[in-house]
N, C-alpha and C positions, 0 to 999 in steps of 0.2 A: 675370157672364153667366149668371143664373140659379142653377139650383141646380147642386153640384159632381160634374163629372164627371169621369172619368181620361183623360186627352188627352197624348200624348206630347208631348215640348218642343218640336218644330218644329212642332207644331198649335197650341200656345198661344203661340207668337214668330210665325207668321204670323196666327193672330187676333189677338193684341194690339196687331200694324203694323196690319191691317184698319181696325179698330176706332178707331187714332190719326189714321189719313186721314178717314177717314168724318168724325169730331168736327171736323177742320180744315177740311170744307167740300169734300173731294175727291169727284170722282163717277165717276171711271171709272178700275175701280181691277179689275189681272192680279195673281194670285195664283198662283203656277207651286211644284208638288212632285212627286215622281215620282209616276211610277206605281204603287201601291200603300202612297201616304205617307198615305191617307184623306183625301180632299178632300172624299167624300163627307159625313163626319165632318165635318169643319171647317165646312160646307156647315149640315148639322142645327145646330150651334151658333148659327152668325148666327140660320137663321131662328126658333129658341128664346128666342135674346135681342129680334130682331124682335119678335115677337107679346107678350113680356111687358111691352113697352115700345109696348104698342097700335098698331103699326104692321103695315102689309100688304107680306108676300111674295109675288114671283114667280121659282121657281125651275125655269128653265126647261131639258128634257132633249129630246133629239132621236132616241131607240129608244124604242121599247117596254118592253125589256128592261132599260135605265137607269130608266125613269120604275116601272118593279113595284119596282128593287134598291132606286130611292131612297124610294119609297111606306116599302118595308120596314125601311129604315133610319129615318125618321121615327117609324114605329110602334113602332117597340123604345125610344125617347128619349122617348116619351108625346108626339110632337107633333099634334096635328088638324090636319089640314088637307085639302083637296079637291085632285082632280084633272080637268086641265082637259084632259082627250085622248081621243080616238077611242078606243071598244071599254069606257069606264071612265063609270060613273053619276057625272055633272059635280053637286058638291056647292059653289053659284058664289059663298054669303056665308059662307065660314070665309076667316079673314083670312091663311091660307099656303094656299098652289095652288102643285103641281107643274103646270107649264103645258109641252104639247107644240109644238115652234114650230109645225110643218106642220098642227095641230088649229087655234091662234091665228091662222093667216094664214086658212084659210079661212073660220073663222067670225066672226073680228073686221073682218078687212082688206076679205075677198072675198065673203063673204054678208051680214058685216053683222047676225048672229043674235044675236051676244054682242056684249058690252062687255067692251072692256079692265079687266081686271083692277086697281081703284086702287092699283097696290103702290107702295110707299116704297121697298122695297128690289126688288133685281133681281138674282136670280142665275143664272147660266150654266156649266151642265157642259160639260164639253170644249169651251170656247171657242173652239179652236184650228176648230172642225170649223163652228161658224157665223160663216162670213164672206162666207156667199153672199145674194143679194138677197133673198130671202123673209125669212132670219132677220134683216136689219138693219132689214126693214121694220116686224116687229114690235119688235123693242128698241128702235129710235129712237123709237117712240110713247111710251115709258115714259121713255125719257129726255129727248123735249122735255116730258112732261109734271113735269118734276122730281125723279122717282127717281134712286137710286144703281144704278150697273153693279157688279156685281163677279161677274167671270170667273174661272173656274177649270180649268188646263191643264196635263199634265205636258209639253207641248210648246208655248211661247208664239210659234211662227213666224209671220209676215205677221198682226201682229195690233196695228202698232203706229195704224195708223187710227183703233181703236177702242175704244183702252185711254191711259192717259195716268202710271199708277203700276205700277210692278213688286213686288209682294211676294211672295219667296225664302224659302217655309216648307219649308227643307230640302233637302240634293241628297243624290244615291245613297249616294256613299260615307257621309255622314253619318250615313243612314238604317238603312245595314248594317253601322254600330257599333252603331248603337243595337239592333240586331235584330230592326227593321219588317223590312227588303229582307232577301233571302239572298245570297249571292256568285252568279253565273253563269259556268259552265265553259262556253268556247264552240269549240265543233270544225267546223271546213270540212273536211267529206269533198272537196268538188267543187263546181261552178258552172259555169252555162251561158254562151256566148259570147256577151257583151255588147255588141262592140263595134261591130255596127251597129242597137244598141235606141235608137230614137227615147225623148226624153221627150216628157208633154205638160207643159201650165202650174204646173203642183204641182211637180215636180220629179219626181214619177212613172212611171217606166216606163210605154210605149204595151202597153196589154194584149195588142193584138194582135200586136206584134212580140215580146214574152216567150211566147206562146205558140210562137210559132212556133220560137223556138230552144230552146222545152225541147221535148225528146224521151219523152215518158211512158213508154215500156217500159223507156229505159235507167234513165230516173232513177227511176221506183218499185224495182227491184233494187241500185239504191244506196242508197234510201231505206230502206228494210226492214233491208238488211243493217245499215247502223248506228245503225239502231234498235234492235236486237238488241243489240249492240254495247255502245251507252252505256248499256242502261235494260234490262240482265240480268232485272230483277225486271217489267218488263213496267209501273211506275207510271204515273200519269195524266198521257195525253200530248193535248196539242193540237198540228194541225196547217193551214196558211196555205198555199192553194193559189193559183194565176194566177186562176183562177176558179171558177165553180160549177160547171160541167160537169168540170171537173179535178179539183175537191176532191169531189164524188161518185164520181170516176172510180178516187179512191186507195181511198174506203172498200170497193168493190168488192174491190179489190184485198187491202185487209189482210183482208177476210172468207173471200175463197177463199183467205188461206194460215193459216186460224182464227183470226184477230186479233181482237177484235170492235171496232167501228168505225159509227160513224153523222158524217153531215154535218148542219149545222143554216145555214140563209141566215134573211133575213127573211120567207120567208113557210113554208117550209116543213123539215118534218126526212127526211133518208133513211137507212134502215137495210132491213137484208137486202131489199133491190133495191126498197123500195117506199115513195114521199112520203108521208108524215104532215103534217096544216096542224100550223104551228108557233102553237098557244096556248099562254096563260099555265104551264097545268096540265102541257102536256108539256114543254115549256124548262125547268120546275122537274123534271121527271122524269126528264131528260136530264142535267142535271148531276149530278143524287144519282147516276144510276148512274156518272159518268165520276170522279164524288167515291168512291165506294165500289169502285170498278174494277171493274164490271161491265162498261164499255164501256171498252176503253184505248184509243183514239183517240178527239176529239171532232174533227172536221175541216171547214173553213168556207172563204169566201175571204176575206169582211171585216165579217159581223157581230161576231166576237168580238175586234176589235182594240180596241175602246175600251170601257172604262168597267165589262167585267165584271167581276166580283169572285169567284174561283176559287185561293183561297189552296192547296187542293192540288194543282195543277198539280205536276210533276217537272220534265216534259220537253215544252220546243215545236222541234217541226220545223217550218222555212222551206224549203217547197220552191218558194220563186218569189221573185224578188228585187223587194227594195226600190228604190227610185230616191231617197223619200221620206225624210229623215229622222226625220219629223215620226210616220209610218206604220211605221219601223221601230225607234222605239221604243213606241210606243204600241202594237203587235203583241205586240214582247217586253217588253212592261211585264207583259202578263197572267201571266210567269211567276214573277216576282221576290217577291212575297210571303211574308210569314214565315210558315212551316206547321209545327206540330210533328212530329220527329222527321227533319227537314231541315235538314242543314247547308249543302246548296249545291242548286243546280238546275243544268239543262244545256239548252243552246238548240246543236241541230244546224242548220247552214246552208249550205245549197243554193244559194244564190242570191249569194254572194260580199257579202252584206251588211257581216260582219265587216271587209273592207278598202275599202270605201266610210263606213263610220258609225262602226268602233269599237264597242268593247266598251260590254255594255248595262249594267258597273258605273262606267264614265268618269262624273266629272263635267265638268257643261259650263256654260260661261259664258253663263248667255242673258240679251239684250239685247230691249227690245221693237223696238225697227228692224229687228230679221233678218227675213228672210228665207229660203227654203230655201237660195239661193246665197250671200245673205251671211254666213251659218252658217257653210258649207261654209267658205268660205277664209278663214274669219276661226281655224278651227279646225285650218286646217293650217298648222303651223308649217314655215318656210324649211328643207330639207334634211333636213326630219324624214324617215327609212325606213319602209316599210309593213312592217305585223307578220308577225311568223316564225308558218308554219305549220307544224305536225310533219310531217314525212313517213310516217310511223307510225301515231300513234295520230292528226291531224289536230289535236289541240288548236291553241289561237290564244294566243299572248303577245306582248308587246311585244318583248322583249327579252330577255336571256340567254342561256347557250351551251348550258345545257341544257331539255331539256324536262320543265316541272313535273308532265306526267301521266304521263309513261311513263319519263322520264330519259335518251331517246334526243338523245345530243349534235349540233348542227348547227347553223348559221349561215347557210346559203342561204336566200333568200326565195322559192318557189315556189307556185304556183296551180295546183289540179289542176282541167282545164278542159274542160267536154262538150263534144265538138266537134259540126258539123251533120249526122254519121253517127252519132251516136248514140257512139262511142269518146272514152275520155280522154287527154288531152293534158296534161303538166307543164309550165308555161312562167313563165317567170322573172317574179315578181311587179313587179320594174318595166319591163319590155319589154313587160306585157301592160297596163298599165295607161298609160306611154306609146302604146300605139298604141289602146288605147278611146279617150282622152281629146286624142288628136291634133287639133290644130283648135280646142281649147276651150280648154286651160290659159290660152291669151294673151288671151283675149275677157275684155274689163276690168268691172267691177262695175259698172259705169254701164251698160253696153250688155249685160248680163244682166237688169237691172233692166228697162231697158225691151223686152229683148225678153219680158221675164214678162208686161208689162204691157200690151203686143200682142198676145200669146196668148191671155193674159187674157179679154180686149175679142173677139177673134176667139171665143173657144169660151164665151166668156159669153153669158146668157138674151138678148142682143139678136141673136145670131148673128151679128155684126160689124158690126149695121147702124149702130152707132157710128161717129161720125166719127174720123179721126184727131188731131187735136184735142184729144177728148174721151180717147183715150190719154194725150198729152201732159197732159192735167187728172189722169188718174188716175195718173199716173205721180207728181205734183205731190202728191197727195192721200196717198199711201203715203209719199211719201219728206220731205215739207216745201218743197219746191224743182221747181224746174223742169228738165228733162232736158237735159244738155248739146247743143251742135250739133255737126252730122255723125259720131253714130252712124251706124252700117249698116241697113238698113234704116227711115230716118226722111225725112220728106215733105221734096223740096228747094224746092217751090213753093206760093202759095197755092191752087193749085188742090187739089194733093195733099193738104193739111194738111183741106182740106173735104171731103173723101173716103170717104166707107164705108170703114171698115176692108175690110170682104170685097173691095170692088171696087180698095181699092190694092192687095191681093196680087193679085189677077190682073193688073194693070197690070205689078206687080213681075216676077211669072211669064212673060209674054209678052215684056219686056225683058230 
């Protein structure tokens, strides 16, 4: 594969499965390793071996931020190639192009300026994150034109549509023998009351009912306090707010008690109370200081969940919970990386993540059919107990009498829980989680599946002007199969089944 480089073993046992499908005629081929197992890496190699064996890349990123880290990783490997995105001089006859989807839809699809790019090969960062209609618009141009897919995701959910091969280059624990990853110590001070947050279609928490029951002034003073707490020396911490107006709301906050602290979204940076536009020159300027601990807090709601590369992180605070599996590890993937001088890192959480997803060192068995729900129960074992929290120091373990951070012995499983006054509440880890999930545990994986696939169709680009029908196809499309009869909510007539999605739920509604 060119000339020789140093590639750890799970980078060259998934290039080298890669590489034996592709020879056998395979085209749409998932490549799944953690977060910070170098995909990017693995990434540069194809398209290295691509160009010297005259063929055309398209590797294609969906940030700004991804398309500069991967330009930069290219250039350290001596690759040439052009990029093909909004804000960058498009260089259109070098035979690799980092290609932006949202750049390619409008000028290939929608204006019609450009030509698609002849690539042979096709490659995809965080594929888990393009499975929406613009980006299958532009891929499928490449793959009825005859190119190979190959996707690359530390979380392969709902991606079995689009992919047909699984290659398994490495999982956590593997990674942190080898000493890519570091261990993560995970502490629940406390979490907000869950149990009437809607989800939407992702498995997601509804923004605006997570707002609602977190209380900012309580939980910044829990926040702070064990921040302190965990990260004495004050090292470089990132933190994941509900939103943007929230995660500006905290850096405020860590500045009047002298924290220093800046928020970064995609279009702009805030620090001591005043936006900066977020370019190139200052996103590189923002992380040297949060690298050099100049800023100890970098705080965001969802640009920095995926794909940055920030090997000295210490410490990430979750002040807002995941609903997401898929989001909550890709959040706390940015912390796991090997840094020297780091034996471990620490993810504090706020948001009762840790008893929803488990620990961000688990590994997990991924299937391309899951989905968020089918994950989920495919993950919980029969009579398995939710993890012991300490009462003390909050650490999270699975099991044992004692607790391995502080040594304080106990057995009870407790949750310490915000209530909607702003006060905490202890309440018994499975009497709190029986009564969130009241209602749901029984609802069978068939009728999860389509009600994702209704939701879907509902808050999808047609705004449900989809028939019903056209669910049941996509339901068929995801799963292989067609969706059993008499689910709950599913048409009993042909009138119904021809129906707008929007206008059956009002039908539904008014009955």
């Amino acid at each position: 594969m060119g000339k020789e480089v140093k590639l750890w073993g799970h980078q060259s046992r998934g290039l080298n499965d890669v590489w034996r499908l592709l020879q056998r005629g395979h085209k749409r081929i998932c490549v799944t390793s953690p977060t910070g197992g170098g995909k990017t890496r693995c990434m540069t190699e194809l398209v290295r071996y691509a160009c010297s064996q005259n063929e055309k890349v398209a590797l294609y990123t969906n940030r700004v931020m991804l398309t500069e880290q991967t330009s930069r990783m290219l250039n350290k490997h001596d690759v040439d190639h052009g990029i093909r995105a909004s804000g960058f001089n498009p260089q259109l006859l070098r035979d690799a192009q980092i290609c932006s989807l949202m750049t390619e839809y409008s000028r290939v699809i929608r204006s019609q300026k450009w030509g698609l790019h002849e690539a042979n090969l096709v490659l995809v960062d965080e594929a888990h994150a393009q499975k929406a209609k613009v980006a299958q618009q532009v891929i499928s141009r490449h793959v009825d034109a005859g190119a190979a897919l190959v996707g690359f995701t530390a979380t392969p959910i709902a991606i079995g549509h689009m992919y047909e091969d699984l290659v398994i280059a490495g999982t956590t624990p593997e990674l942190m023998r080898e000493g890519v990853l570091l261990p993560c110590l995970t502490y629940g001070p406390d979490e907000p009351d869950l149990r009437h947050v809607g989800r939407v279609a992702t498995g997601e928490y509804n923004q605006n009912d997570v707002r609602r029951v977190i209380h900012k002034q309580a939980l910044y003073g829990r926040v702070i306090k064990w921040w302190k707490k965990l990260n004495p020396q004050c090292l470089p911490t990132i933190l994941f707010a509900p939103g943007i107006p929230e995660s500006k709301w905290f850096v405020t906050q860590f500045e009047s008690d002298g924290i220093t602290a800046a928020h970064i979204d995609g279009k702009n940076i805030f620090q001591n109370g005043k936006d900066y536009k977020s370019t190139a020159k200052a996103r590189r300027s923002l992380l040297e200081a949060s690298k050099s601990g100049e800023i100890k807090i970098v705080s965001n709601r969802f640009v920095l969940r995926e794909g940055i590369d920030a090997p000295w992180l210490y410490h990430c605070i979750m002040a807002t919970p995941f609903g997401s599996l898929t989001q909550f590890l890709q959040a706390g993937g940015r912390l796991l990386r090997s840094h020297e001088g780091m034996d471990h890192v620490v993810l504090q959480d706020h948001g009762g993540s840790w008893f929803s997803h488990g620990c961000l060192n688990d590994e997990r068995d991924w299937k391309l059919e899951d989905d968020e729900y089918t994950i989920r129960e495919r993950s919980r074992k029969p009579g398995e107990k939710p993890p012991l929290r300490c009462p003390i120091c909050t650490a999270i373990r699975e099991a044992g009498k004692s607790c391995p951070q502080c040594g304080y012995e106990f057995t009870a499983r407790w949750r310490a829980v915000l209530q909607s006054d702003g006060s905490l509440k202890q309440m018994r880890a499975e009497e709190f989680h029986e009564a969130a999930t009241k209602g749901r545990l029984q609802v069978s994986a068939e009728q999860k599946l389509w009600n994702s696939c209704y939701y879907a169709t509902l808050n999808g680009p047609s705004g449900g002007k989809k028939t019903m029908r056209q669910v049941a196809i996509y339901f068929k499309h995801r799963c292989g199969r067609w969706p059993k009869q008499g689910l709950m909510g599913m048409p009993q007539s042909k009138a119904e089944w021809n129906m707008p999605a929007h206008v059956f739920r009002e039908i539904r509604r008014r009955t």
